[in-house]
Phi, psi and omega in degrees: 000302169306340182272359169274336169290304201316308169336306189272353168274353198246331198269292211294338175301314191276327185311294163262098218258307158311319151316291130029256195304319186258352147330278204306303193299315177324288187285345168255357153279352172284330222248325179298269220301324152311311175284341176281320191294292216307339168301324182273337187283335185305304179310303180320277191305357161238037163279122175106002205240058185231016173246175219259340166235042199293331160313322195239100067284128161210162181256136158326087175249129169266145188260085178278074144340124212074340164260072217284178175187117176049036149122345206245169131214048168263133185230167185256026177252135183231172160265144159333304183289351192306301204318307199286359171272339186277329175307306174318280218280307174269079188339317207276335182275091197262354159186136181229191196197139228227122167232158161227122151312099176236162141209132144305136143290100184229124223249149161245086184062248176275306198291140197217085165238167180292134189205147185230120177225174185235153170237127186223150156294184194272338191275031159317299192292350194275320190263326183241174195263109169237133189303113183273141169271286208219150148075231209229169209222244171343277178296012180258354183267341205260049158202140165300127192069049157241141178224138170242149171279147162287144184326302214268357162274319130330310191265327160324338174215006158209025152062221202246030152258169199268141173274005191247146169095027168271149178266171186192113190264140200257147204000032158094044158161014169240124182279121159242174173214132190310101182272330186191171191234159189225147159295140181315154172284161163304143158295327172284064190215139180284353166202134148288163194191105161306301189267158085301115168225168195278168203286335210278354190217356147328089212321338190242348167328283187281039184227303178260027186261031151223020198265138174256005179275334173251123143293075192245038210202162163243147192250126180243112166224153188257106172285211139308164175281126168147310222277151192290072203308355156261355169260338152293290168356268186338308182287353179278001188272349164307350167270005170320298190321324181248009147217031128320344121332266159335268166349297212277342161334297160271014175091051169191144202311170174276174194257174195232115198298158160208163151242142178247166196278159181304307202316321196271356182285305166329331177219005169223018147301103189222069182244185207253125178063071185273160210265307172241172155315098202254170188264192206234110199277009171279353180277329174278350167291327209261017164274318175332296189311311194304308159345275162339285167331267175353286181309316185290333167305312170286019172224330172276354165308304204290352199270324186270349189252299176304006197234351159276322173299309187302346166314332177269355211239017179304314178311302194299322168312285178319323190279358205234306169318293197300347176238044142103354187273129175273183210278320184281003225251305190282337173276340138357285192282322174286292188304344180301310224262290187325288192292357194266314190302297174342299226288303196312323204283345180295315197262345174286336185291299190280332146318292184310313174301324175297298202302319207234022155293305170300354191257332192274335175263012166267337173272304166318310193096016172230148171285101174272125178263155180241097207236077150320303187287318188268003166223110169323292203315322155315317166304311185295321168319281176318316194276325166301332185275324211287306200281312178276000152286337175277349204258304210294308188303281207270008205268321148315283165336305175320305176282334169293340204234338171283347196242357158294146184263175218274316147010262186295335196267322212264313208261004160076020197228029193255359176263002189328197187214078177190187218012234217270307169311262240300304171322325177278006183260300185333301216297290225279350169267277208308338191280314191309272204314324226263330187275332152307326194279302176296005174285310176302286167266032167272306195291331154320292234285325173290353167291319191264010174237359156298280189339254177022275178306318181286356195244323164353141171261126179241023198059007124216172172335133147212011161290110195081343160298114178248155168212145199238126156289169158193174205201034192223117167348301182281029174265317173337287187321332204230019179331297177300305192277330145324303162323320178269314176301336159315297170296009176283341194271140181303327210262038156259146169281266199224139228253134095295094188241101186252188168277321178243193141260189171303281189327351202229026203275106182215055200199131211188144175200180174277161164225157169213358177237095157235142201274127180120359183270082158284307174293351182071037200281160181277073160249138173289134170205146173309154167184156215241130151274078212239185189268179182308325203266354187327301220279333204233351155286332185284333195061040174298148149260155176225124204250018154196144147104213159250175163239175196308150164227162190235027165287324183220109162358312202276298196324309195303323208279306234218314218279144151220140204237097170269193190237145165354281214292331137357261178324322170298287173321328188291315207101018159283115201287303189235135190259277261278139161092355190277150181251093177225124203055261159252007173195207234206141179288099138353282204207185172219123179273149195283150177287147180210144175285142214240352182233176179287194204245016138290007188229115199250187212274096174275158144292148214220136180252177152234113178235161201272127191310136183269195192277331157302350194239022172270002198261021180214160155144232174208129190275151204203104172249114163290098200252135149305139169232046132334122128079089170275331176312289180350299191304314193292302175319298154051225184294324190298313192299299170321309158313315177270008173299305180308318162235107176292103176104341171271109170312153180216139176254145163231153177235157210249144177296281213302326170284334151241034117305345173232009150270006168289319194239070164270341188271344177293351245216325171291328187265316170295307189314314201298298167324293211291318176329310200258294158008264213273313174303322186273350183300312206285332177307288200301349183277343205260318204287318213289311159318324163299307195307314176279001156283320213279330189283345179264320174292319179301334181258033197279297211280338185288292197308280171010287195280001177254004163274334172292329232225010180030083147273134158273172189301337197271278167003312160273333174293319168298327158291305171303322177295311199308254184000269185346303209270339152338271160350283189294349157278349162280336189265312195305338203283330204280326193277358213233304178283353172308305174312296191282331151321305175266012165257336181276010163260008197248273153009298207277000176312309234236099163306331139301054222241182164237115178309124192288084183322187168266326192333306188296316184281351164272308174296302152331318167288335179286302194294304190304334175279354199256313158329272148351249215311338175264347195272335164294312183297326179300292203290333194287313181291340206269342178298299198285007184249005173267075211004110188289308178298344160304322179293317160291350141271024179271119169207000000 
């Protein structure tokens, strides 16, 4: 008997061949797209959780009360001594391990590159699991000016010979020597790393490895199995004591340590200075959620062309009956039907997904792996979502089509398009449409609050704007004569060489000395180190008072240049000549942003760079981008005369500036992508629907062609219902939309008010969509020979 269904599912496949085909395609771009999304959600959540003890890993966060800094006053920075007191003190604590994120310059003979690496203690390897290639691991942290490589940093600079007990030099002038080769970190690890070197040659060590007054450093520690990490907490406010002192210099509490579990940092962190950037777990709900759609779109498809399709297929139903087949026998055979397509389209599905993974994790920005053999459960997942889409798809069609009588299947007339089946085929098209049209404006509107962010006037320039980072002395050393050889290329303008840029101004403390501070109140505020010329290479305003000039004497020492938002905070009606910190306000810059647009505009000081904060920073040119190669070859070439051999990148301001919102910029591509799958799904759901409406009216159209109806006329009659549907899904999709992007919307202390335009377009596209996917069956109804049509019954 099964091998007998397979026959009439494989004859109705060949039979019907268009049906088929948007069958097959249906489900199976709902099912690639599943597997992709559920691929990328598999990857989220398995960050960090390749270590052996990853339940008792948890990281150190201080909590600074009174010191809110982007929205928090959670920082990932601790003091040095913390890790070994809590070891000291606390039993439950069996290891911890003190790391700093940096990148070095690190060199071989000629070769030089920037690489980001960590200086960790030994109890690195104690608390996380890490893979030895060759030579010593642990016990290589615990003697100084030792280093280990990761395999691909290895093979980088010394190809397939063994590096060890090889030298490698740190910024062009401290030797380490090469102790042990290491495995690459996972790319699903909440920090990366070329290197390991001890915490002991870190740069800021001896100065802070007993001070509790610095958060210079991140804390790791691994408890016992069991123990209750809020009943440790609790015992951690004993460390208050000691850097109360140091805290109250500037009015503010001591800081109050937590832990957070390793598991949870990557998508539920949200402190401050994160060793890299991490997702979000609401982008893995709402990638989920879209995954669903899709799939449930492509399953009321297959639910509407098959229970549309049997229309061609009545006789055969009645015939199958009248000779003896039960009921149970023909939902068998439907559902049979059902699982053969499922099955096929499943493996055409994880193909496509193997094919269109590197392409999906380059729109995500992630290495997604694809380990079918090596994680069942995945396999088991996929092939379990694979079984219940086929039971769901086929499982109407089936009890609907197993429950006609023999009757009714020889005279066809068991599809009318009236009761309770038409309302349920209508629903499952407005539902289809009604989950494109919000997708469709979901993709505006984040089209239009990206536009936004980039067309913002940000108070100053960034158009034409390049900027070279840099972190080496000899930029310090040679300022003037970079400057100048610069301004020799015609297509430069004009020269900045500061501590930031706008974008990166992250560096914030208390003041309490301002005239009119009596009480000795506390504000936080930003501030900045920049040259004479910062303000006017920026096209900064500046609305009361100057800017820097090197006309006066009292600015390098004394002068300060706040911003609007400053000024508000003090209670200053007029800044200039005014007593603010250690010296007197110059001037006031009109405000600009120094954060994303999820953020709103703090105070901010500026002062003229001292001799300490010159050996790092950003060289900032305003250029024609005429022949930009030219420029850039250059700009580059100038830097390395001053340092030889140290890469320098140059960068355009506006392009890193619009790497602040990659994950927004990721979230639109992803819409517009699932956009267009779902409009052409619900387009394919709507093409059944209007073949079917057309075999039922064949003998209706037939006689109003006899009775000269023109073709337009009849296309107007068929279209009309239908489009009726797609104006029921914009109304049911438009407060859906607008709930969820305006909770999406409130993210951005900056925004766009959300107009009607995105939901008008959107609706004009889903109708226009509709209306061309109606017209094909409809004009091909009214062009057809009315005596054919009338002998149809």
């Amino acid at each position: 008997m099964f091998k007998n269904y397979l026959k009439i599912a494989w004859r109705n496949f060949k039979k019907g061949k268009l049906y088929s085909f948007i069958n097959l395609t249906g489900l199976t771009i709902g099912m690639t797209s599943f597997i992709l999304i559920a691929l990328f959600v598999q990857y989220e959540l398995s960050y960090d959780r390749q270590h052996e003890n990853v339940d008792d890993i948890y990281r150190v966060i201080s909590q600074q009360p009174g010191n809110e800094y982007k929205g928090t006053d959670l920082f990932s920075g601790t003091p040095l001594p913390l890790g070994t007191a809590m070891v000291r003190d606390f039993p439950e604590v069996e290891a911890k391990t003190t790391i700093d994120l940096r990148s070095n310059l690190l060199s071989k003979g000629e070769e030089v590159f920037s690489e980001k690496g960590i200086f960790a203690d030994n109890g690195f390897f104690e608390v996380f699991t890490i893979k030895q290639i060759s030579g010593e691991g642990k016990s290589a942290l615990e003697e100084p000016l030792n280093v280990l490589l990761t395999e691909s940093l290895a093979k980088k600079f010394f190809g397939d010979e063994s590096p060890l007990d090889r030298n490698i030099t740190f910024e062009r002038k401290t030797e380490f020597t090469i102790k042990g080769v290491i495995a690459d970190p996972p790319k699903n690890q909440h920090f990366s790393y070329s290197y390991i070197a001890s915490i002991s040659e870190a740069p800021y060590y001896s100065h802070n490895k007993n001070a509790w007054g610095n958060n210079v450093a991140v804390t790791y520690v691994k408890l016992a199995s069991g123990t209750d990490s809020k009943e440790l907490e609790d015992k951690l406010l004993v460390y208050q004591k000691n850097s109360e002192e140091e805290y109250a210099k500037y009015g503010l509490e001591p800081p109050i340590y937590k832990l957070q579990p390793l598991k949870d940092i990557h998508l539920y962190s949200k402190v401050n200075f994160e060793l890299e950037p991490n997702g979000d777990m609401k982008y893995v709900y709402l990638y989920s959620l879209i995954a669903f759609v899709i799939l449930l779109l492509a399953s009321i498809n297959y639910m509407n062309l098959t229970t549309v399709r049997s229309a061609q297929r009545s006789k055969e139903i009645g015939m199958t009956k009248v000779l003896g087949a039960s009921r149970r026998q023909l939902l068998f055979q439907f559902l049979g039907e059902s699982f053969l397509f499922t099955i096929i389209s499943f493996l055409l599905a994880l193909f496509l997904a193997a094919l269109l993974l590197p392409e999906f994790g380059q729109l995500l920005n992630k290495n997604i792996p694809l380990d079918l053999v090596g994680n069942r459960w995945l396999l088991l997942g996929m092939f379990s979502m694979a079984i219940v889409v086929a039971s769901l798809s086929g499982l109407y069609p089936s009890v609907f089509l197993s429950g006609v009588s023999p009757a009714k299947a020889f005279k066809g007339h068991f599809l009318k398009n009236t009761g309770g089946n038409a309302w349920l085929r209508n629903g499952l098209v407005v539902a289809q449409f009604t989950a494109a049209i919000v997708l469709a404006i979901g993709s505006l509107i984040i089209y239009q609050q990206l536009q936004f962010t980039q067309d913002k006037n940000l108070g100053y320039d960034k158009d034409h704007m390049v900027h070279v980072p840099y972190s080496t002395p000899e930029i310090a050393e040679n300022e003037n004569v970079i400057r100048n050889e610069l301004l020799k290329n015609p297509m430069i303008n004009k020269v900045s060489i500061s501590t930031q840029i706008p974008l990166e101004f992250d560096n914030q403390g208390p003041i309490s000395n301002w005239e009119g501070n009596t009480t000795k109140q506390q504000l936080g505020v930003y501030r900045t180190f920049v040259d004479y010329n910062f303000i006017d290479v920026l096209g900064m305003e500046i609305v009361e008072g100057r800017a820097f000039s090197e006309d006066f004497a009292i600015d390098e020492k004394e002068g300060y240049i706040i911003n609007e938002a400053a000024a508000r905070s003090l209670g200053w009606k007029t800044s200039v000549g005014k007593a603010f910190d250690e010296g007197k306000v110059i001037g006031v810059v009109k405000d600009f942003h120094i954060q994303k647009f999820n953020l709103a505009i703090e105070p901010l000081y500026m002062r003229i760079r001292p001799e300490w904060a010159k050996n790092y920073g950003e060289v900032i040119m305003s250029i024609s981008t005429d022949n930009y190669e030219e420029t850039k070859k250059y700009i580059t070439s100038v830097m390395n005369e001053a340092a030889p051999l140290v890469p320098f990148d140059v960068k355009f301001l506006d392009d890193t500036y619009a790497q602040l919102y990659n994950s927004e910029i990721r979230l639109g591509n992803t819409f517009n992508i699932f956009t267009i799958l779902a409009l052409f799904i619900a387009s394919m759901g709507m093409f059944g629907l209007v073949s079917h409406n057309v075999v039922q009216r064949t003998k209706e159209i037939g006689i109003r062609k006899v009775l000269g109806s023109s073709t337009v006329a009849i296309v107007s009659l068929v279209t009309k219902d239908f489009l009726i549907l797609v104006v029921v899904a914009l109304l049911a999709a438009c407060p859906i939309a607008y709930f969820f992007m305006n909770d999406w919307l409130l993210q951005f202390t900056y925004r766009i008010d959300m107009g009607w335009t995105a939901f008008v377009v959107a609706g004009v596209l889903a109708i226009l969509v509709a209306l061309v996917t109606i017209s094909v069956q409809a004009i091909k109804a009214a062009n057809t020979n009315p005596v054919k049509s009338l002998r149809t019954e």
